[in-house]
Backbone bond lengths (Angstrom), bond angles and torsions (degrees), N, CA, C in turn:
res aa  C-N    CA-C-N  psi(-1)  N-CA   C-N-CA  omega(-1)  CA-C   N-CA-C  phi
1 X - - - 1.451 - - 1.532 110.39 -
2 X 1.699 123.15 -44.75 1.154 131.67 175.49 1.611 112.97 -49.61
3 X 1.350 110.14 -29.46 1.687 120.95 -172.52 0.991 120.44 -95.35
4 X 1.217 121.88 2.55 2.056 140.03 -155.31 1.848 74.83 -131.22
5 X 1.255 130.47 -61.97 1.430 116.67 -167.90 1.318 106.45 -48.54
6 X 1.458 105.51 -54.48 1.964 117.30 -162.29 1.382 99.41 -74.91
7 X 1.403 138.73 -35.80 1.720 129.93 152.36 1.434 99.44 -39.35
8 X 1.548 137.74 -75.21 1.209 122.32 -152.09 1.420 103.55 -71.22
9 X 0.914 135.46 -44.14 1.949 130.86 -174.02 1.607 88.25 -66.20
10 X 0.990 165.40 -39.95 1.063 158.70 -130.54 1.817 110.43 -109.76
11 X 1.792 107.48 -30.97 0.885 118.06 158.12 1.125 117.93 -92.63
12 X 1.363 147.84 -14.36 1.479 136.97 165.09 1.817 112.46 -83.96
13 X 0.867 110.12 0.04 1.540 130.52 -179.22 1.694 113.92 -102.70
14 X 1.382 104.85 -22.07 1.191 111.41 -168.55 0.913 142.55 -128.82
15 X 1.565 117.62 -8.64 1.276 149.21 166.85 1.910 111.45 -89.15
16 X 0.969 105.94 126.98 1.551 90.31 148.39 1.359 139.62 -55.52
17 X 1.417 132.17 -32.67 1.652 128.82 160.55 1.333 98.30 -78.45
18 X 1.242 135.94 -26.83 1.864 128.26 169.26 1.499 94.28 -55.45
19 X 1.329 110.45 -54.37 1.980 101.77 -161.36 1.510 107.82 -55.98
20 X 1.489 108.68 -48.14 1.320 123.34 154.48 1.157 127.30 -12.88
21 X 1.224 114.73 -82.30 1.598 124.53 171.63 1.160 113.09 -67.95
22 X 1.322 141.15 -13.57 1.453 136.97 158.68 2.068 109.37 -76.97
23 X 0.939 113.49 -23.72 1.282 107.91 179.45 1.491 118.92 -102.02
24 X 1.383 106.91 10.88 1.603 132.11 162.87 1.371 109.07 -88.82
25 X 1.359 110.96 -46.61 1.774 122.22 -156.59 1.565 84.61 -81.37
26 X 1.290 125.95 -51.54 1.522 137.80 179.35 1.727 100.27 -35.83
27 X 1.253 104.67 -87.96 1.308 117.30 -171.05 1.576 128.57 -32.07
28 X 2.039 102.67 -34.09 1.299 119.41 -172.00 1.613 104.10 -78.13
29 X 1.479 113.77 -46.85 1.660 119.53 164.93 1.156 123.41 -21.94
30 X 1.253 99.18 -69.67 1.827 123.86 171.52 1.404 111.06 -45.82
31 X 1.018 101.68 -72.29 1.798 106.43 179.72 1.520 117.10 -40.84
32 X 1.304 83.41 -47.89 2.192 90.61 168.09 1.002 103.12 -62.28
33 X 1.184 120.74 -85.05 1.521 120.49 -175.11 1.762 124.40 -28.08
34 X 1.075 118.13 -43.64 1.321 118.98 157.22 1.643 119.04 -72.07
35 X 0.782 124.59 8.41 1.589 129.32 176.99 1.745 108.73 -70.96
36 X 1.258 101.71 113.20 1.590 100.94 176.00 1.408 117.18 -48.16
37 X 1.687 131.44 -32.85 1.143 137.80 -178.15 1.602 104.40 -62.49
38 X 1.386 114.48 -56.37 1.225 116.85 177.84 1.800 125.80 -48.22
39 X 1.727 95.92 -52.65 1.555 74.40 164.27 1.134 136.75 -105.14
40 X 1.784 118.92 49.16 0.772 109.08 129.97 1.299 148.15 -104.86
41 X 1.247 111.07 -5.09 1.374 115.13 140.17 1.388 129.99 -32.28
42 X 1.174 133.99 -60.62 0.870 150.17 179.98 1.640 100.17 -70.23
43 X 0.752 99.78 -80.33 1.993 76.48 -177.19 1.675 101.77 -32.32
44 X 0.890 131.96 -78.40 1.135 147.02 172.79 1.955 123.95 6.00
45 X 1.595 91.75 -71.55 1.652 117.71 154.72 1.572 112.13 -50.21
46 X 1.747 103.67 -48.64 1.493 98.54 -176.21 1.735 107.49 -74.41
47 X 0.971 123.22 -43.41 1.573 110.86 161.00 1.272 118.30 -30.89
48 X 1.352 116.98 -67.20 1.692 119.45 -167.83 1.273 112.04 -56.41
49 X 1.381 124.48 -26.28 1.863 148.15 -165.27 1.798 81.45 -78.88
50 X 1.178 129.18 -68.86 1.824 139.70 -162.59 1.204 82.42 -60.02
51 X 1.440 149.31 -78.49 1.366 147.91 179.74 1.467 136.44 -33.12
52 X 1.048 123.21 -36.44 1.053 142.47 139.87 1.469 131.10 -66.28
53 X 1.487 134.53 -38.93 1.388 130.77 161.91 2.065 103.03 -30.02
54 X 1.193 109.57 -66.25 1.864 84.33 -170.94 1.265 136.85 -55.91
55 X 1.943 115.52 -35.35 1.334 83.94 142.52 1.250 161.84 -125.81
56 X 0.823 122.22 38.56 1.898 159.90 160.52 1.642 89.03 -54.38
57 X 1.293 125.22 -46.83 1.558 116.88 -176.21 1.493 102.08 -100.32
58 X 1.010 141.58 -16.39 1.549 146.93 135.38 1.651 94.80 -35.84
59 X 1.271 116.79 -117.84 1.758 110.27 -174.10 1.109 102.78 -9.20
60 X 1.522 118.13 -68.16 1.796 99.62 -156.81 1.621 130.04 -84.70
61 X 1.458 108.85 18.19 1.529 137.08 166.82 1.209 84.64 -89.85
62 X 1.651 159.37 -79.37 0.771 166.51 -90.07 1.891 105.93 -117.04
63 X 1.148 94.72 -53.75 1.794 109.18 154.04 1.105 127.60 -52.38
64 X 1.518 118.43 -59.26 1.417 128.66 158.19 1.578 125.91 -45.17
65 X 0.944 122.37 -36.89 1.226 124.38 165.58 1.277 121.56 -79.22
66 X 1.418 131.34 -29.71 1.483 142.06 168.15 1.843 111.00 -62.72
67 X 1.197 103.17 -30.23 1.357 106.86 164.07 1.216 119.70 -90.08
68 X 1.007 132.65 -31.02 1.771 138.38 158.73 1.358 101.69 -50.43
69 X 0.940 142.83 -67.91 1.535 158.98 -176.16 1.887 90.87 -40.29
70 X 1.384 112.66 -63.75 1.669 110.69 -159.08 1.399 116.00 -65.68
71 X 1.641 104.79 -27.68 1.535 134.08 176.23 1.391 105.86 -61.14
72 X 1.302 117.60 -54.49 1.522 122.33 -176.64 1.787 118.91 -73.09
73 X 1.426 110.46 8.90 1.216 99.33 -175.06 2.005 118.63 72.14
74 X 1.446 126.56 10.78 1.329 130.60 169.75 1.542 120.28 -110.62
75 X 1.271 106.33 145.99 1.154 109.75 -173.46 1.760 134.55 -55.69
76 X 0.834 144.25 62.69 1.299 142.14 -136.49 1.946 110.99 -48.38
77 X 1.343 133.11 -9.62 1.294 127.25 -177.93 1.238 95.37 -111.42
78 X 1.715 142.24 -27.25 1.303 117.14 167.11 1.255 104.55 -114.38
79 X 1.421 148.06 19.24 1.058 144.43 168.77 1.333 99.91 57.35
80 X 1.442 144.85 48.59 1.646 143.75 158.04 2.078 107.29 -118.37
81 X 1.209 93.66 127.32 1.825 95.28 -178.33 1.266 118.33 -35.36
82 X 0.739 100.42 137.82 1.629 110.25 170.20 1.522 122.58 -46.17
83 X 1.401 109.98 -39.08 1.792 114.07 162.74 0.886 136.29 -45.56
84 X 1.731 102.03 -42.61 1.727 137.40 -179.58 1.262 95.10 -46.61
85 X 1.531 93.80 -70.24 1.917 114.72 -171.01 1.416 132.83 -44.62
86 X 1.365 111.40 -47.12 0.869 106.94 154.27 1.674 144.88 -79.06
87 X 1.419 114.69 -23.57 1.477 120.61 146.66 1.107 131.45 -35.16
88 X 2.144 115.67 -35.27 1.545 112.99 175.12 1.243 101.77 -91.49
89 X 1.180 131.16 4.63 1.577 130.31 -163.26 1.845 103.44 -77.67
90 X 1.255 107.17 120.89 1.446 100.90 161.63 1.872 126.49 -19.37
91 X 0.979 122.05 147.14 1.241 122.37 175.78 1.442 97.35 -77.27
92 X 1.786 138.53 141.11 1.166 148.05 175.76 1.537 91.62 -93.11
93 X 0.943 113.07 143.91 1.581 143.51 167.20 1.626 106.63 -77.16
94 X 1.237 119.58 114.42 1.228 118.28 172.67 1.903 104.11 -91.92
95 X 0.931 94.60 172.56 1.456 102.27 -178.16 1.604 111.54 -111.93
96 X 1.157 112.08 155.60 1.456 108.17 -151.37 1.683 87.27 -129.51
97 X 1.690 118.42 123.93 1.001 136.21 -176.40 1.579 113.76 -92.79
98 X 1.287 120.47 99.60 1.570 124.35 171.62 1.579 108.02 -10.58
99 X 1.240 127.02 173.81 1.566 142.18 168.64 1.722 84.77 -76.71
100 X 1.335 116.65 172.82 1.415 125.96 167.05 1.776 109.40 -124.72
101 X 1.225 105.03 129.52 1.626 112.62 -175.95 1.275 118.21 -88.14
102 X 1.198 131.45 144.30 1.330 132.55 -177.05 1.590 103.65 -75.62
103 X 1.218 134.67 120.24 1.215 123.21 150.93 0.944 124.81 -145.82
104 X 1.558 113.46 68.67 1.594 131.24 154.34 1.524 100.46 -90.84
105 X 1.411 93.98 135.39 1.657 95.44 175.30 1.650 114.60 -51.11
106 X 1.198 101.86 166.43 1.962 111.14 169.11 1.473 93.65 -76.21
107 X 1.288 126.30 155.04 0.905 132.65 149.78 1.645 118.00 -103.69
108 X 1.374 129.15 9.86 1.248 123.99 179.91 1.695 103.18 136.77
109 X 1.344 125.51 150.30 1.351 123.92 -168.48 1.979 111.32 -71.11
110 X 1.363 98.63 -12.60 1.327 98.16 165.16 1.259 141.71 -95.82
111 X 1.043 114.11 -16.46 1.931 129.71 144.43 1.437 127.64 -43.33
């Protein structure tokens, strides 16, 4: 793919109908680009981009600190340590596993 790109730049760079068609493709850019419609679009997008910056950095103040919080060992919905928390925490009930019985047969008093 790298060698099919550098063939084609190499032929629009290098040919005379390549220069050609590069100073067509050139020209049409420009022309867009100067298009009153276009910038206003573009102002436009760039408004909504300025509008959006506060909270996009709101969330990610908001993130940032939720990971600070998990890092430090505190609870992130009541903000109390995790040590705390679990110290007031009910005691969990473990479950208590019967003895286990042998019951493979004998095979004989010398086994």
């Amino acid at each position: 793919m790298i060698f099919a790109a550098g063939t084609a730049v190499g032929f629009v760079l290098g040919t005379r109908a390549g220069r050609q068609t590069y100073e067509k493709m050139r020209d049409q850019s420009l022309g867009l680009w100067h298009n009153p419609a276009v910038h206003e679009k573009v102002s436009g997008a760039t408004q909504t981009a300025k509008d959006k910056v506060p909270q996009v950095q709101h969330r990610v103040e908001a993130l940032a600190k939720k990971a600070a919080h998990r890092g430090s060992g505190t609870d992130t919905a009541t903000g109390v340590p995790l040590t705390e928390a679990a110290a007031s925490a009910p005691a969990a009930m473990e479950p208590t596993v019967p003895p286990t019985t042998d019951d493979r047969p004998s095979l004989g008093p010398n086994n």
